[in-house]
DRENPA-3360 file (N, C-alpha, C; in nm, 2 decimals, always signed):
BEGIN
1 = XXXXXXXX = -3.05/+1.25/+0.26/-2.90/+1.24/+0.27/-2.84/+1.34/+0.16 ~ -2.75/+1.43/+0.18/-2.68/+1.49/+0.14/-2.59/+1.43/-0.02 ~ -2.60/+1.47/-0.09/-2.48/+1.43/-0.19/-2.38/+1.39/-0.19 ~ -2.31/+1.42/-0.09/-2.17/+1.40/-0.04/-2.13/+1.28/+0.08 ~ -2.29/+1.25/+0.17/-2.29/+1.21/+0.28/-2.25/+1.05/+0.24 ~ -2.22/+0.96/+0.33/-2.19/+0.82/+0.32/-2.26/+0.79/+0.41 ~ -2.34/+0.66/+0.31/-2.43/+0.60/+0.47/-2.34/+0.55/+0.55 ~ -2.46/+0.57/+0.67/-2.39/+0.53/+0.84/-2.30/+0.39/+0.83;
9 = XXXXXXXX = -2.38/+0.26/+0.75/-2.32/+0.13/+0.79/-2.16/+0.15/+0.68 ~ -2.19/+0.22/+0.57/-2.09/+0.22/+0.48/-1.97/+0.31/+0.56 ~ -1.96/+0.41/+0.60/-1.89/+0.48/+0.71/-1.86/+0.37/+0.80 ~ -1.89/+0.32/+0.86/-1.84/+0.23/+0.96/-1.76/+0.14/+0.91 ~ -1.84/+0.07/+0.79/-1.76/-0.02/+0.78/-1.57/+0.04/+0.74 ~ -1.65/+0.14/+0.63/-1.46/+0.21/+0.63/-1.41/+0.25/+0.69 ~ -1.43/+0.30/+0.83/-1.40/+0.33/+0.97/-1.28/+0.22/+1.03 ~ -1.41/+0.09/+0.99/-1.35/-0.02/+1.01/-1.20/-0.07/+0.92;
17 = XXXXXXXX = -1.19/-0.08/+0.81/-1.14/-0.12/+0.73/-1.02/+0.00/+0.75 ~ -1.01/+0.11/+0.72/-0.92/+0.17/+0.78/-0.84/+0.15/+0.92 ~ -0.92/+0.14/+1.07/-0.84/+0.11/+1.14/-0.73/-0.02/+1.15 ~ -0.78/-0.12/+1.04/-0.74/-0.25/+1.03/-0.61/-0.21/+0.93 ~ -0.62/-0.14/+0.81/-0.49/-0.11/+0.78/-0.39/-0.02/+0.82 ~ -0.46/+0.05/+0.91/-0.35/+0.16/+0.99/-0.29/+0.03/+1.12 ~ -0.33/-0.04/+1.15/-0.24/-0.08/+1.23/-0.17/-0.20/+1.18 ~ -0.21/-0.27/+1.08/-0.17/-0.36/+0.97/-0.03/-0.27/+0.92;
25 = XXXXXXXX = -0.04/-0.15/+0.88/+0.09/-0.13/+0.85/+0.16/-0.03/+0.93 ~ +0.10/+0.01/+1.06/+0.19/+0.03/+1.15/+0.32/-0.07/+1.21 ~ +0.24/-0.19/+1.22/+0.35/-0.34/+1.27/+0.44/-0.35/+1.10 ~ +0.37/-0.34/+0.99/+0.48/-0.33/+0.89/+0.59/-0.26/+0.87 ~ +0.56/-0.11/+0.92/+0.62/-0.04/+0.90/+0.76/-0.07/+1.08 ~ +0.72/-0.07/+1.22/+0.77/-0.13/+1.26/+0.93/-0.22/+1.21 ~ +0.84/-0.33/+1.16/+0.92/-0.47/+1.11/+1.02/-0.40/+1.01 ~ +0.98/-0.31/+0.90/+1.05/-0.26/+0.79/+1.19/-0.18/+0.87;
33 = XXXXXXXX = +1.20/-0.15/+0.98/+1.28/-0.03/+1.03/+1.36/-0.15/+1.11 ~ +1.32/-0.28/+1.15/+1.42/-0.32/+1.25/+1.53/-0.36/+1.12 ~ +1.42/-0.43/+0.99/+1.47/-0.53/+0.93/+1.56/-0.48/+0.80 ~ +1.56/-0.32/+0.86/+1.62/-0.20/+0.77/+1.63/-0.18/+0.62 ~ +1.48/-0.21/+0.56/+1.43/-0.29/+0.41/+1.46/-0.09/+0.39 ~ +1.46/-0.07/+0.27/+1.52/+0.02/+0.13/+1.44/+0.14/+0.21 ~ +1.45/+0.25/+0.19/+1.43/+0.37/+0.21/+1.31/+0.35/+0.12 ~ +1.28/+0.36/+0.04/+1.15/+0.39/-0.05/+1.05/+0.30/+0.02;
41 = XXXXXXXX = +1.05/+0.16/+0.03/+0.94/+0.11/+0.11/+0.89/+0.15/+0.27 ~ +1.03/+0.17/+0.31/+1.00/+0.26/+0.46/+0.90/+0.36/+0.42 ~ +0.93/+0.44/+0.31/+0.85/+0.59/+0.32/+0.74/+0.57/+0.31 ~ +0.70/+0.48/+0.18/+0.60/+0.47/+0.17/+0.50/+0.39/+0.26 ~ +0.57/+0.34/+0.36/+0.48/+0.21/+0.47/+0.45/+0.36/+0.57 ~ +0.53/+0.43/+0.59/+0.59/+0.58/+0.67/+0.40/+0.66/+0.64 ~ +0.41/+0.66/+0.50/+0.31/+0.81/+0.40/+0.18/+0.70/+0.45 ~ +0.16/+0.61/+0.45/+0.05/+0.45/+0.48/-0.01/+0.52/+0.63;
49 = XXXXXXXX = +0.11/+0.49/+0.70/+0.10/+0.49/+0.82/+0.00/+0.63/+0.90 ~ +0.11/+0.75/+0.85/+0.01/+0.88/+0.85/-0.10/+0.92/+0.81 ~ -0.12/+0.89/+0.70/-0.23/+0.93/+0.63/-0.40/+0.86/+0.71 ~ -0.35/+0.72/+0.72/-0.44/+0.67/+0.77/-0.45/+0.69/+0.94 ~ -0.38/+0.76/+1.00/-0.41/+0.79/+1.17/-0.50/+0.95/+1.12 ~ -0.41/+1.00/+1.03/-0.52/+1.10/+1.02/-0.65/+1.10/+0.95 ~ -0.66/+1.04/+0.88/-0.81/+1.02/+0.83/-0.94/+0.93/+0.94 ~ -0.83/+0.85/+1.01/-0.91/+0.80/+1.10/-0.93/+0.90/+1.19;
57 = XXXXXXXX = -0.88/+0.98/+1.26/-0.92/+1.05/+1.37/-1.05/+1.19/+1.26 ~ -1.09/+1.20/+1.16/-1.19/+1.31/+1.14/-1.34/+1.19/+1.09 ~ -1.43/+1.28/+1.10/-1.49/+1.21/+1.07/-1.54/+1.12/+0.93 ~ -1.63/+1.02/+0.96/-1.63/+0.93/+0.76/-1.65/+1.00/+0.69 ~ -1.79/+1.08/+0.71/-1.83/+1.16/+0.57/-1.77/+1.35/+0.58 ~ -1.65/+1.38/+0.64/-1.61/+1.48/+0.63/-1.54/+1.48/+0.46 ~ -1.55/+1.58/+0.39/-1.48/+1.61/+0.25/-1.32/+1.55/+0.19 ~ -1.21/+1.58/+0.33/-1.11/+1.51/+0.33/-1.13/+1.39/+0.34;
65 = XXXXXXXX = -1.16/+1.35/+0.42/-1.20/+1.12/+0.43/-1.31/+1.12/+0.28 ~ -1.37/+1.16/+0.26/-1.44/+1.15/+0.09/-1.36/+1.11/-0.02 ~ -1.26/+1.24/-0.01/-1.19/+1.19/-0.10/-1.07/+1.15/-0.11 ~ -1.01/+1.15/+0.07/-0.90/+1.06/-0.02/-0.86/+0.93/+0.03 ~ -0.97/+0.89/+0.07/-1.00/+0.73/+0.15/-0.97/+0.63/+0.01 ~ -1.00/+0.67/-0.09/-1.01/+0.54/-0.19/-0.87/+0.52/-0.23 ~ -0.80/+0.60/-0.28/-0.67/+0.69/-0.27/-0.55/+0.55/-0.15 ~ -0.59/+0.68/-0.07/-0.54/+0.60/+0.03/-0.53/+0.45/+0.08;
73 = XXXXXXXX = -0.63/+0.41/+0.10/-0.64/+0.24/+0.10/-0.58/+0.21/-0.03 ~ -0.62/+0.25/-0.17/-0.49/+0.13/-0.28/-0.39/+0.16/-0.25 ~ -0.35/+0.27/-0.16/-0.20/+0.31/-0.21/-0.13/+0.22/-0.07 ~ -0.17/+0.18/+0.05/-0.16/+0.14/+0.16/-0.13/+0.02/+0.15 ~ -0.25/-0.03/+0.07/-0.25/-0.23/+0.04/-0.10/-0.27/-0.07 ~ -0.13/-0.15/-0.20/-0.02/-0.17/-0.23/+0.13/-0.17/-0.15 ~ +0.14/-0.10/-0.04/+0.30/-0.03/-0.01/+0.32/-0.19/+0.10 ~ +0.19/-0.26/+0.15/+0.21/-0.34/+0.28/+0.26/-0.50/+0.18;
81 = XXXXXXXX = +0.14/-0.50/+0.02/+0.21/-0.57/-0.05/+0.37/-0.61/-0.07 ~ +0.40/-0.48/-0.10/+0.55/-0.47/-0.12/+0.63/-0.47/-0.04 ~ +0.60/-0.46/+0.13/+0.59/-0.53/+0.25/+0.61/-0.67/+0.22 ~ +0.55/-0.74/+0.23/+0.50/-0.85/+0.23/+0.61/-0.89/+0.14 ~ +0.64/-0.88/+0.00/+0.70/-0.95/-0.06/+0.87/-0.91/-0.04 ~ +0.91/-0.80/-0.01/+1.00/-0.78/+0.01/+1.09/-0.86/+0.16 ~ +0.97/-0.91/+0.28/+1.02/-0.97/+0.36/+1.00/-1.12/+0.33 ~ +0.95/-1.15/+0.25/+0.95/-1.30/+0.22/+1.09/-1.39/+0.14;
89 = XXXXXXXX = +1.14/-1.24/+0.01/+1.25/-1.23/-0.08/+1.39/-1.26/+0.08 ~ +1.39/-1.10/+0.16/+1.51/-1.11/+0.22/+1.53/-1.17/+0.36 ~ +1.38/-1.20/+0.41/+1.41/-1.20/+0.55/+1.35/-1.37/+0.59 ~ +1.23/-1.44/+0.51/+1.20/-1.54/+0.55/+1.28/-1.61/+0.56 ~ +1.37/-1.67/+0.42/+1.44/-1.74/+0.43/+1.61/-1.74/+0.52 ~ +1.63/-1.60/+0.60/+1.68/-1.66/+0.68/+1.66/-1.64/+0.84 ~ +1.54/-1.63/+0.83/+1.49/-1.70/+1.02/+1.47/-1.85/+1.00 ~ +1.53/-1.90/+1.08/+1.52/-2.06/+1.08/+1.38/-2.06/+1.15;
97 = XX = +1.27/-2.19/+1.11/+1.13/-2.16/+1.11/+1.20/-2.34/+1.24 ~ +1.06/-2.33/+1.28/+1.00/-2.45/+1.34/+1.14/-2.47/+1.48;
% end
């Protein structure tokens, strides 16, 4: 194996794990635009959203997905975090539940 290469199951699995937060913060980013949350979270759910359709479409152990998969996923988890908390702060409490 090459220096650079990532084993096959390890590639897959981040294969995996990427497609799960590209579409994870696709529907975020979605949600963010109806529920017209702050420009800076848009962008960054926006920068989330791109980065990870393009890394998904090359291959795992190509130089670009090497290096900036690790990158990418904290910066992703973080922006869907801020997601998360930002619709909980403005928007849970006023959809009437049940």
């Amino acid at each position: 194996m090459k220096e650079n290469q990532v084993p096959k199951s390890s590639a897959s699995d981040t294969q995996k794990e990427l497609a799960q937060l590209r579409e994870e913060a696709r529907v975020a980013l979605d949600l963010a635009v109806v529920a017209l949350a702050p420009s800076p979270l848009l962008e960054r759910l926006a920068m989330a959203v791109g980065l990870l359709e393009s890394l998904g479409e090359l291959p795992a152990d190509s130089p670009p997905v090497v290096a900036l998969v690790p990158k990418t996923i904290a910066r992703s988890k973080s922006s869907l975090d801020d997601w998360r908390s930002w619709h909980k702060q403005h928007l849970e409490r006023r959809i009437p539940s049940g």
